[in-house]
C-alpha positions in Angstrom: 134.3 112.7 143.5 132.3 111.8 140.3 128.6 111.5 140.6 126.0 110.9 138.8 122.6 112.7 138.5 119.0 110.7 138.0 116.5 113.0 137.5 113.6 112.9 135.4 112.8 116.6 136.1 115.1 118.6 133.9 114.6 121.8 136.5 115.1 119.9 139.6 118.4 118.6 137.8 119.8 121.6 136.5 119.4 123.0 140.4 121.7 119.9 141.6 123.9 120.8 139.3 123.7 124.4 140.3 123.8 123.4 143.9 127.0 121.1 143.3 129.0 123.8 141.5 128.4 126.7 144.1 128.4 124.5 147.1 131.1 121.2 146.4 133.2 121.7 143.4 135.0 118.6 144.5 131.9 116.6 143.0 132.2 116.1 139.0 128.8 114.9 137.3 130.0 112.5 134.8 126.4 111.8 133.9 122.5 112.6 134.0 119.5 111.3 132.8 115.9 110.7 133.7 115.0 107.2 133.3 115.0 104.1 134.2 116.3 103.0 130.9 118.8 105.4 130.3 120.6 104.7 134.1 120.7 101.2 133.2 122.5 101.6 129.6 124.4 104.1 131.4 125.5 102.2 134.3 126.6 99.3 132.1 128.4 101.0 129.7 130.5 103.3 132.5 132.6 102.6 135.2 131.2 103.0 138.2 130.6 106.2 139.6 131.5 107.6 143.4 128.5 108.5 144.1 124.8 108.4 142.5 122.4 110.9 143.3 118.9 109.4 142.2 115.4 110.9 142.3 112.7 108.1 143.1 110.1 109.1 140.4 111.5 108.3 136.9 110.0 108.8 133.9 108.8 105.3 132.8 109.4 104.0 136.5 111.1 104.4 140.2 114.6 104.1 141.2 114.1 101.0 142.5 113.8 99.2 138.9 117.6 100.1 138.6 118.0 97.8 141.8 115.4 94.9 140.7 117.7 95.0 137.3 121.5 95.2 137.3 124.1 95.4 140.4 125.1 98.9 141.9 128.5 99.3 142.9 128.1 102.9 143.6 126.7 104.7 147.2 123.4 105.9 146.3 121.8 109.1 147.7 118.6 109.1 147.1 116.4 112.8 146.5 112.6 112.8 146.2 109.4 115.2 147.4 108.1 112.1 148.6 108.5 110.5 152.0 106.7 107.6 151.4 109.8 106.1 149.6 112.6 106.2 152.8 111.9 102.6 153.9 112.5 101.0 150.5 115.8 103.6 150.4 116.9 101.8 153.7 116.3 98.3 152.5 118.7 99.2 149.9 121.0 100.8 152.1 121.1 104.2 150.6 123.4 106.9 152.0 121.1 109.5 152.5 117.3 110.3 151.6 117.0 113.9 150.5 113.3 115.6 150.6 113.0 118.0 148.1 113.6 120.9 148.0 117.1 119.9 149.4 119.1 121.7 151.4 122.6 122.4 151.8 123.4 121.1 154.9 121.8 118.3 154.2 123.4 117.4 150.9 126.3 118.6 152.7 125.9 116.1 155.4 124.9 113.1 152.7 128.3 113.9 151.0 130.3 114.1 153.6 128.4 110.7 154.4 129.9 109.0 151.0 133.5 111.1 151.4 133.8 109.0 154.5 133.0 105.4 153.3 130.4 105.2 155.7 128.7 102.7 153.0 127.3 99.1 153.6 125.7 97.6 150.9 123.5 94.2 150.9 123.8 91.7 148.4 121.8 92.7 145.1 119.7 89.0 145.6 118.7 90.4 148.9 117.3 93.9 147.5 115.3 92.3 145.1 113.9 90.1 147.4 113.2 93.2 150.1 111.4 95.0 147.2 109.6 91.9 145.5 107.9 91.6 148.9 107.0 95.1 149.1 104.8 95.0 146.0 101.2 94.1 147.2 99.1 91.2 145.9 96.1 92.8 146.5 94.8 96.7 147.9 92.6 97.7 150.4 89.8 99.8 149.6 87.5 101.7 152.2 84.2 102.2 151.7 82.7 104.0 154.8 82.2 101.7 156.8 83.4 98.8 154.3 86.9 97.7 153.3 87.0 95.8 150.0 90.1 93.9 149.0 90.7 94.7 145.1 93.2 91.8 144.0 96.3 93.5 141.8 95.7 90.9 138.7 92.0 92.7 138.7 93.5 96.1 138.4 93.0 97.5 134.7 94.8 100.6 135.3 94.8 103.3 137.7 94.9 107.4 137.6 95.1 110.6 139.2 92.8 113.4 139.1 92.1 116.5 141.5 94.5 115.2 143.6 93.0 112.0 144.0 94.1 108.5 143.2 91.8 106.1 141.7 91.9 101.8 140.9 89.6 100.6 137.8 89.3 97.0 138.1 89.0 94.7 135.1 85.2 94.7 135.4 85.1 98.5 135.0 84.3 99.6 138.8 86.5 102.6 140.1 87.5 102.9 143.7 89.1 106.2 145.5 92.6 104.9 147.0 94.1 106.7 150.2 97.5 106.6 148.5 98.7 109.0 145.8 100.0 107.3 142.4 103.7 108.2 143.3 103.3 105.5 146.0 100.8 103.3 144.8 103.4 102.8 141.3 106.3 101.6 143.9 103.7 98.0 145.1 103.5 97.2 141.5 105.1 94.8 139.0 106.9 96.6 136.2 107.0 93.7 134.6 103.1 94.1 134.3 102.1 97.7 134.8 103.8 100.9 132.9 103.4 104.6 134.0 102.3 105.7 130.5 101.7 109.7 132.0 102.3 111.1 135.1 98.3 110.6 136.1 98.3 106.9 134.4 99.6 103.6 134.8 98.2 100.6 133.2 98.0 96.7 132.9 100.0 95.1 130.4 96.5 92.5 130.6 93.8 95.3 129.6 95.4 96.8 126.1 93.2 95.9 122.9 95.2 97.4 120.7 97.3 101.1 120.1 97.1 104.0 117.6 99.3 106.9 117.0 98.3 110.2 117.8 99.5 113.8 116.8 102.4 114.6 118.3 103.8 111.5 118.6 101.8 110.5 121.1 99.7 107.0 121.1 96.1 106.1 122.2 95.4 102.6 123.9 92.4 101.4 122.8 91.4 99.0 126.0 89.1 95.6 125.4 86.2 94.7 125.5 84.0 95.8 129.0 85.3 100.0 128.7 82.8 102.5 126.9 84.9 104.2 124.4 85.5 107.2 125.8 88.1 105.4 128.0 91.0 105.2 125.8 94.2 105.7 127.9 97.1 108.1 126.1 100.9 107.5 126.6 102.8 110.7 127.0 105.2 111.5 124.1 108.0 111.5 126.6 107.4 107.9 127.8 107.0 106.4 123.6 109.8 104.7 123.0 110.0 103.1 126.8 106.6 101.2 126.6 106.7 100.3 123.4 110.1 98.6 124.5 108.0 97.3 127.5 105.3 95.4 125.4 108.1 93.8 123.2 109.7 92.5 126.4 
């Protein structure tokens, strides 16, 4: 059986790959990588694999932009430490949905799962469709007593900090979300918002102009409306994917 591994974590995919070895030397990885991206040139320039095991979180997006993109003619088992995810893996008819840390008798089970052909797979039209109507038009904040709708096309950008998630609208206010930025990232356009960090994602809409930084990194300078000391910083790591991203 030849999988392949999406993992933007090089730890957590090195441990599949230790777990595969020990456990089911009947599965070959023919491939792994950590990004949307990268699965996508992969998966086009490969024959299709037996199975694909794919963590939600990517690098410079979520599984789920592999779907939105190209056709996949391969069972998918999806692995995250996020539960939030398992109703967009069902839409796409995923195998199995693996919480982190996995277990073997549950990546035993998932395998056995694929071994077995027990795989229906919807038309690729109709997954784009079930996850197009998953991404929210507008968020609900709550404010004590209050609940103020914050439109997406308002959003500027949005962070983590503390372990809390926060929206910045267009006109500079900054609202606490109930969601964590792992889940929040899964309701938005990619098309129109990019994870430049793990605590960052921004609108395409709010970027003045960018700068390099040491390190390879890059400063966004936002427009007009944001004191200075708001400039937003795209992880080395993610470089090369939104630059790609603006020239789209």
């Amino acid at each position: 059986m030849k999988a392949l591994l999406i993992e933007d974590e090089p730890l957590a995919r090195q441990h599949m790959k230790s777990l595969l070895s020990e456990h089911f030397p009947e599965v070959e990885v023919v491939g792994d990588m950590g990004s949307v991206k990268a699965s996508l040139d992969w998966l086009k320039q490969h024959p299709a694999p037996d199975v694909i095991f794919m963590d939600v979180e990517l690098s410079d997006g979520t599984c789920f932009d592999i779907f939105t993109s190209m056709d996949v003619n391969a069972p998918v088992i999806m692995t995250t430490a996020y539960d939030q995810y398992a109703v967009h893996a069902f839409k796409v008819n995923a195998v199995d949905y693996l919480l982190k840390p996995i277990a073997v008798p549950d990546l035993q089970r998932a395998i056995a799962r694929v071994a077995a052909g027990e795989v229906t797979k919807p038309s690729n039209e109709t997954v784009r469709n079930l996850i197009n109507q998953e991404r929210k038009e507008k968020f609900l904040i709550r404010l004590n007593d209050r609940i103020v709708p914050v439109r997406t096309a308002d959003i500027a950008y949005l962070y983590s900090e503390s372990k809390s998630s926060f929206i910045v609208t267009v006109d500079g206010k900054s609202y606490v979300m109930d969601d964590s930025l792992d889940a929040i990232a899964g309701n938005l356009n990619p098309d129109s918002f990019f994870r430049i960090s793990r605590s960052c994602i921004i609108s395409e809409g709010i970027i003045d102009s960018i700068s390099k930084l040491m390190g390879g990194r890059l400063r966004i300078t936002l427009k007009k409306g944001f004191p200075d000391n708001t400039d937003l910083t795209v992880s080395r790591a993610r470089v090369d994917d939104f630059l790609k991203w603006l020239e789209k």
